[in-house]
C-alpha positions, 0 to 999 in steps of 0.5 A: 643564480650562478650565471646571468640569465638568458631566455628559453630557447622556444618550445619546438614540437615533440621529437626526439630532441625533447625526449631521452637523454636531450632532455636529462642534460638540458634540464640538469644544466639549466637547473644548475647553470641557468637557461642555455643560448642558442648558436646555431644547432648547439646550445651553450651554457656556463661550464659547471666545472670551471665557470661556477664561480658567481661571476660573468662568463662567455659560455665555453660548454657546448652540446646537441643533440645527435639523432642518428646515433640516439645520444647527446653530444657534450664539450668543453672549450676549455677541456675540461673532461665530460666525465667532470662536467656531468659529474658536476650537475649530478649525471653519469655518462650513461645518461648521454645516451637515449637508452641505457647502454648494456654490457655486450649491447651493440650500437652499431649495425654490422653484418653476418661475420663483421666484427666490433671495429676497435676504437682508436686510442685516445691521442694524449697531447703534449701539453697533457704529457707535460702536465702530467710530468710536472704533477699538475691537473689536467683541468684548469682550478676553478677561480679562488672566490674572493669573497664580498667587493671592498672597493670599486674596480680600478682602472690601473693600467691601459696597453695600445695595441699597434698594428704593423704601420704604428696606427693603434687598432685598440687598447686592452683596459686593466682593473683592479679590486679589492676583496675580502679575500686578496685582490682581483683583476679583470680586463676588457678591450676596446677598439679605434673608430676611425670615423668617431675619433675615439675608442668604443667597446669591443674587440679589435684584429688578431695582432701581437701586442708591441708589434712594430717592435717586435717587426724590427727585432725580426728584421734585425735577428732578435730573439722574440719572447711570448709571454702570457700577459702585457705586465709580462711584456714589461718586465721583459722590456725591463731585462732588455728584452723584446716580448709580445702577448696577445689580448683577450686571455691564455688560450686566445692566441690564434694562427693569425697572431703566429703569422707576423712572427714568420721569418723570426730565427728563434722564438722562447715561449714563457709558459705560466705554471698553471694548466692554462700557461701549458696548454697555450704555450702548446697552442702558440708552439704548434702554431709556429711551426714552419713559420719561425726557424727555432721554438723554445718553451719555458718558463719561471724557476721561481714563482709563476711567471716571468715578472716573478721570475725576474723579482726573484733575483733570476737571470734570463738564462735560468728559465727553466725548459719544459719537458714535452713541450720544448723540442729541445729538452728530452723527457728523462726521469730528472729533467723538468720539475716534479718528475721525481716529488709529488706535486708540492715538490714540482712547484720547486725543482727545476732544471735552468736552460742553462743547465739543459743537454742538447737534444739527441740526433734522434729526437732534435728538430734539425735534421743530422745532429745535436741542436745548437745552443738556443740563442736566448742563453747568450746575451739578451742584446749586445746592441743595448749593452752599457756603456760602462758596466761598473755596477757588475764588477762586484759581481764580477769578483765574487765569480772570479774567486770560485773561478780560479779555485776551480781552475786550480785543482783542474790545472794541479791534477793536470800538472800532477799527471805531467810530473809522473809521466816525466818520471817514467820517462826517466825511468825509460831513458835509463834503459835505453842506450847511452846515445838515445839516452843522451838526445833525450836529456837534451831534449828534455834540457831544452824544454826547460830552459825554455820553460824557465826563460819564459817564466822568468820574463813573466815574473820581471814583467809581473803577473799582474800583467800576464792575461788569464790564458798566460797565467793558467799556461805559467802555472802548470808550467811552474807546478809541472817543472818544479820538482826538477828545475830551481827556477820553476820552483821559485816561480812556482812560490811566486805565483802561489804568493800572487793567488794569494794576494789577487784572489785570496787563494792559498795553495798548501804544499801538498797542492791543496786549494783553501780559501781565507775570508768570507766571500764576500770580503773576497769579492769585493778586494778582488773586484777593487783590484781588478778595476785598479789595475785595469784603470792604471794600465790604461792611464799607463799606456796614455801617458807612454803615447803622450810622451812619444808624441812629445819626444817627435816634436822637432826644436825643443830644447831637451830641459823642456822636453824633460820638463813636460814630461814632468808634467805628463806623470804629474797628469797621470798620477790624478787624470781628470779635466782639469789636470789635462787642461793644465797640461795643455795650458804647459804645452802652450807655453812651451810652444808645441803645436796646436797639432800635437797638443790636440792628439796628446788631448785626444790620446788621454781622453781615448785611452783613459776615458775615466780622464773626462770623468768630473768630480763634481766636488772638485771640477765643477768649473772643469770642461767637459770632454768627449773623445769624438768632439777633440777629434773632429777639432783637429785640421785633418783625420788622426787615422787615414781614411784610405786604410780603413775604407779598404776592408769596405771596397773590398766588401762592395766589389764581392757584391757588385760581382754578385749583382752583375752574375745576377744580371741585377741593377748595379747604380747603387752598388756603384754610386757607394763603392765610387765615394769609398774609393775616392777616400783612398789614396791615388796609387790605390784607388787605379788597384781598386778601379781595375778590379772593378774593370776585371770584373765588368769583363768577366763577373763568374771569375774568382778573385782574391780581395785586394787587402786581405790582412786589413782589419774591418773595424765592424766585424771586429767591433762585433767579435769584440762585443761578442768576447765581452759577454759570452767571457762572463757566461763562461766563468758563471758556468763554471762557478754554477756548475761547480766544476772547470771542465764541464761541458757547457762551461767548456763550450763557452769558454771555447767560444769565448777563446775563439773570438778572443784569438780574432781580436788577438789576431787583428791586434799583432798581425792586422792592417790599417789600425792606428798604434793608439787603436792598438793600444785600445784593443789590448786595453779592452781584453784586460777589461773585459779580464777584470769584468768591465765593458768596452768603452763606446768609442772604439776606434779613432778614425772619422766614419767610426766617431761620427757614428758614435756621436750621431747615436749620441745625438739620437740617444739625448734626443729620445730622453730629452723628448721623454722628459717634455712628454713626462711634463705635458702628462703631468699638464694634462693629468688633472681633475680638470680633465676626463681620462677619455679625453686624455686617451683621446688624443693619445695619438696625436701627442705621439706624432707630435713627440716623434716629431720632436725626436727628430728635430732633436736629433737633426734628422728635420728642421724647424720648418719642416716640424711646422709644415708638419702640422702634428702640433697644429692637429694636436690643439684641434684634437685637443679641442675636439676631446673636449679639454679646456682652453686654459689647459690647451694653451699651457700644453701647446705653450709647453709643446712649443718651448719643447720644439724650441729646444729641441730644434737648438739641440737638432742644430747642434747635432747637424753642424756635427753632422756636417762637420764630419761631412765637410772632412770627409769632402776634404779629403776626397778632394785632396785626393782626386787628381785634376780632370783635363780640360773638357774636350782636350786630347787627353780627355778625348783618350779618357773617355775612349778608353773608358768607352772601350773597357765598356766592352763597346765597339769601335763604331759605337765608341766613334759615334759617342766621340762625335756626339760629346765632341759637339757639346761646348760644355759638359753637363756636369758644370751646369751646378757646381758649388764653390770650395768654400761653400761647405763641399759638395752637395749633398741633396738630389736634384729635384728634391726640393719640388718633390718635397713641395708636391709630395710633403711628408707623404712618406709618413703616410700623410696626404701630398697635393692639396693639403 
């Protein structure tokens, strides 16, 4: 039998159904399929075209019995055409009907003078139209039959599914086999009982797979990627991406999993190449519609699907569009694989997304114009960028060869047409009159001297520190004016030599552009020299700074000064921690003080981090180094933090404006612009509170911010973000495209310079930035120049470098806790113990390991972990499975020492915390002015002006005056901490009741009577 039997639907009385072509289509599908199933009033067996495999399917052919019409009604779920289905079992189409129809016979009643209503063409679907284009069959293959069972089925992998509160629905179960053919897979899912503690066969609701990550990336504007399969999803967390599937196989996603992506900006659908990954990705797209703002659908350049797309060596933005199926790509006679080649080229011709024109205005999806550049082609998250790219300047070189070779011959052509145009001009000049003729040459006389003069100080200084934009600009220059100045033909010769030895190109004298080396020999002495220079010139501009401070200490004796920076260069020439401990051992001794010796060691560790790189060879006795510790060491902030809270004030006046227009609730706005102003200084926090009156008056004026020109470190550090990872798309474009003016490299270079041009701006022209901030920003052009990335710690003000080390603290917090739950698998992972088990309790080692992030990062403490009780739940839960004693007091010996270590770390990361915390009090302090006594005159008058800018009467001012007039003392002086008792309190009053009641219950866990 090719399908399990099912039993006889019962034998009903003679009619029409048991006659005719009923009759002829049952008795040929049971013959070949086995018995068929009732389901209300169709029947349904296994489809003969698709599921004759041998093996266990759910029945996908439907088909009943029409007696109004005398004919039988077949269909496919899976669309498999009727023609192949009835082919399959030996009948024709003929026999779906009662009585053989005849040519010209009628099957419809119609009066005297009607005629023959003509049929409706058949519609064509865009997963048709696709599969059509890429030379694929319209119907799925059959299964390719492995032969005989060589080993048992093996469980190798289990994905939890989540629902949106992070409680697990179910689980989808991966098998695998070995046959004598190759190896097959199944799958099967189960789902939680809640009542039973465990997991039971069976299917769960329609959620996507990784849904709480995925609800994230939406809410903070991420793309979000469907894949066809879990493995896909993890090889698309592995590229930095966040991707979804749903269970249950390619044609099961349904309405109910599209509903939690509404609100997504773009979704990318990675379809399988098959017949199936096509017509599901056409599934999920229709779907989608309405719901998300941009639907792209692609799929693998090479091989199946993304994991192989990724194997291959492949990039994100190489997956390939789909022609009529992503709204973005236009159906032409090249675009999509096997548009020109028969099926076997279809499977190797592809066009990149990289590579893929916008839409017309005539068919994009939004209305006015040509689609904007999909998001997904950028980079996949610059928030997960690393740190230290240092693996990529290989890569790196290997592109800025091709690129400058590319750019030359645009740049030669272009300085060529210059050089003729110039000629005809002097031909013009000669026919004018002498006077023209003569302003003429003086113009021209200026123009280059201008030229050479700015030549001439580029090629003092060396080319080696001019940007990309003043080399291309110095190379026109020289090539354009050589023929008729000196100095431009020396420079000209001098930048040919300097392309020569930085990017082994060689410029013949007839501007012919040639190569030397082998590519990859390039490369790599491109990518070493690169990242020399940009580590020298940052170790320079340290050195420079630390000299200046040296030289603004007042006392010293001159041979002294001389002598320490002796030993400044001496650090330079080998900057690491030891050195710089030397260095601060000799400013020690030459009495510098502890203030200037700690922003020399802060300015060496900021500007050159390579500075706390360790040689574990040499330095394993060297301290460790991090820029934020050595500056929360010092007595008070390197950069003020009135200058760099301004852009912020100016930012929360536009919205508590906004809230007021709107007539909404402002105490929030107004309790965080109150502490953000207080860091400012006196004469500017009366600006700032003014504004804040001018608007309580009148909400629908228009104001101008009050620091304009001041820059928003933020904004800034996403521009800087943003310059670092389109500039490498844009050189890649153009090596890919083979040519520097094509369109999309252009645009990305574009887009590049743009953000390029703000971080320039804010450079020479912004306010309120440090000089070593400055020196910072032109540091990280030049990197990102030579291929690296911007260092973690951009800026060196307070609020800047706390949050550099609180998402340190979190970051060694998640791996630390990944390393105990890694050990406590291992504990647990043995024959000791069922895998049922193990699965079991899943759950509560998930709590109690989120919990340990916490105290890890400082966000609970140790008391608070233990009144938690997921640990305590953990060892019941344990017990409950099923697990030994022995092995539950090692796990929960283990769990404890973990908790130990964790709350040590959690310790470390709040006295950070507060660190920061108590300097930010201080100079909030420092900077409010004293307050008059209460009820003194001058208090009276505060609080009356101040009732007044209110916008109350004089009645109700006088009645609030009487009523504070009879207090003895303010309700403010009821809780009042000392100056050196760590600051100002930073808990709401109430909240330690509030955490007696209502413990944990934001984790949605019981309060009262726990």
């Amino acid at each position: 039998m090719n399908a399990p039997a099912r039993a006889r639907r019962p034998q009903q009385a003679a009619g029409p159904r048991d006659q005719g072509s009923w009759e002829r289509i049952s008795t040929a599908l049971d013959d070949a399929m086995g018995p068929g199933r009732t389901a209300g009033s169709w029947t349904q067996w296994c489809c003969p075209v698709h599921e004759n495999d041998g093996r266990r399917h759910r029945p996908s052919l439907s088909a009943k019995y029409l007696p109004d019409r005398g004919r039988t009604k077949v269909m496919c779920h899976a669309g498999c055409p009727d023609e192949q289905v009835l082919d399959a079992v030996g009948l024709k189409v003929s026999d779906l009907y009662d009585e053989p129809r005849q040519r010209g016979q009628r099957t419809y009643s119609a009066g005297p003078g009607r005629q023959r209503p003509r049929l409706p063409a058949k519609k064509v679907s865009r997963a048709d139209r696709a599969l059509k284009a890429a030379g694929m069959p319209l119907v799925q293959a059959k299964k390719t039959d492995h032969g005989a069972k060589k080993t048992p089925w093996k469980q190798v992998a289990t994905y939890p599914y989540m629902r949106a509160d992070g409680t697990v629905a179910g689980e989808v179960i991966r098998r695998e086999a070995e046959f004598e053919r190759g190896r097959d897979k199944e799958f099967h899912q189960k789902r939680w009982n809640s009542k039973t503690g465990r997991m039971e066969a069976g299917g769960f609701e329609a959620i996507p797979y990784q849904l709480p990550m995925v609800l994230d990336a939406i809410s903070n504007g991420r793309v979000i990627y469907v894949v066809e399969g879990e493995k896909d999803v993890a090889s698309a967390e592995a590229a930095g991406l966040v991707a979804t599937c749903n269970a249950g196989g390619a044609l099961s996603w349904t309405p109910g999993h599209a509903k939690w992506l509404e609100g997504a900006g773009t979704v990318v659908i990675v379809a399988d190449r098959d017949t199936a990954g096509y017509r599901r990705a056409d599934k999920v797209a229709t779907s989608l519609s309405g719901l998300v703002e941009r639907v792209r659908v692609v799929e693998a350049a090479t091989g199946k699907d993304l994991t192989d797309h990724l194997q291959c060596g492949h990039e994100i933005g190489e997956l390939c569009p789909i022609p009529y199926l992503d709204p973005y790509t236009r159906p032409t006679a090249r675009s999509g694989p096997g548009a020109d080649a028969g099926p076997q080229q279809s499977q190797s011709t592809h066009t990149p997304a990289a590579e893929t024109e916008p839409v017309s205005a005539a068919s994009s999806p939004h209305p006015g114009g040509t689609a904007e550049m999909p998001k997904y082609m950028m980079a996949p998250d610059l928030d997960d960028a690393p740190a230290d790219n240092s693996s990529d300047i290989e890569h790196a070189g290997a592109q800025l060869s091709m690129f400058w070779r590319l750019l030359l011959n645009q740049l030669l052509t272009y300085a060529q047409k210059l050089a003729e145009q110039r000629r005809k001009d002097l031909e013009t000049l000669a026919e004018r009159e002498a006077a023209q003729r003569e302003a003429d040459e003086e113009r021209l006389a200026a123009e280059r001297k201008a030229v050479e003069t700015r030549l001439q100080a580029m090629k003092e200084q060396g080319w080696h520190t001019a940007s990309r934009e003043e080399l291309a600009a110095a190379i026109t220059d020289a090539r354009a004016w050589a023929p008729d100045s000196e100095p431009a033909q020396q420079a000209w010769y001098s930048l040919r030599q300097h392309l020569f030895r930085e990017y082994g190109i060689y410029v013949n004298d007839n501007d012919e552009v040639q190569t030397q080396g082998s590519p990859a020999e390039v490369s790599a002495e491109i990518a070493a020299k690169q990242q020399f220079r940009a580590t020298s010139e940052r170790t320079r501009k340290a050195q420079d700074r630390m000299v200046q401070q040296v030289a603004a200490v007042e006392g010293l004796d001159q041979s002294v000064r001389e002598q320490l920076y002796a030993d400044i260069r001496e650090w330079a020439t080998t900057p690491n921690p030891k050195t710089l401990d030397d260095l601060g051992k000799k400013l020690a001794a030459a009495k510098v003080p502890d203030r200037v010796r700690d922003q020399i060691r802060f300015t060496a560790v900021y500007l050159a981090p390579h500075t706390a790189e360790r040689d574990e060879d040499r330095d394993r006795r060297a301290p460790s180094l991090t820029g934020t510790h050595l500056l929360r060491s010092m007595e008070a902030p390197l950069v003020d933090p009135g200058e760099e809270t301004k852009p912020r004030v100016d930012q929360m006046l536009v919205s508590y404006q906004d809230q007021l227009r709107a007539g909404m609730v402002t105490d929030r706005t107004r309790g965080a612009l109150g502490k953000a102003v207080a860091m400012l200084t006196p004469e500017d926090q009366k600006i700032a509170r003014d504004r804040g009156v001018q608007i309580r008056k009148d909400p629908t004026a228009k104001f101008e911010p009050l620091w304009p020109d001041h820059v928003d470190r933020d904004e800034l550090t996403t521009t800087v973000q943003m310059y670092a990872a389109l500039r490498p798309q844009a050189d890649r474009a153009v090596v890919t495209a083979g040519d520097y003016g094509a369109g999309e490299a252009t645009a990305l270079r574009e887009n590049a310079s743009k953000y390029r041009r703000k971080i320039v701006a804010a450079l020479t022209k912004g306010q309120g930035l440090h000089d070593l901030e400055r020196d910072q920003l032109s540091c990280v052009l030049r990197d990102v120049d030579a291929g690296q990335s911007a260092p973690a710690m951009l800026w060196a003000d307070d609020r800047s470098a706390a949050a550099v080390d609180s998402e340190r603290a979190d970051i060694l917090a998640r791996e630390t806790t990944r390393i105990h739950r890694k050990q406590l698998t291992e504990i647990l992972s043995t024959s000791q113990v069922d895998h049922q088990a193990v699965r079991a309790v899943r759950a509560d080692i998930d709590r109690v390991m989120e919990d340990q992030v916490h105290l890890a990062a400082g966000r609970m403490s140790y008391r608070d972990y233990g009144e938690h009780g997921s640990q305590d739940r953990l060892a019941v839960a344990m017990a409950g499975a099923g697990i030994a004693e022995p092995l539950r007091n090692r796990a929960i010996n283990h769990i404890d020492d973990a908790a130990g270590n964790a709350a040590i770390d959690g310790k470390q990361a709040q006295r950070i915390r507060d660190r920061w915390a108590d300097r930010t009090d201080a100079v909030i302090a420092a900077r409010t002015p004293a307050k008059p006594a209460f009820n003194s005159p001058e208090h009276k008058a505060e609080m009356e002006a101040a009732l007044e800018a209110d916008g109350l009467d004089s009645d109700q001012v006088a009645q609030r005056m009487a009523a504070a007039s009879g207090r003895a003392n303010p309700p403010s002086t009821a809780v009042k901490r000392a100056p050196g008792q760590g600051g100002s309190r930073r808990t709401s009053p109430g909240s330690g009741v509030h955490r007696v009641h209502h413990r944990n219950n934001d984790r949605g866990e019981p309060g009262y009577g726990r």
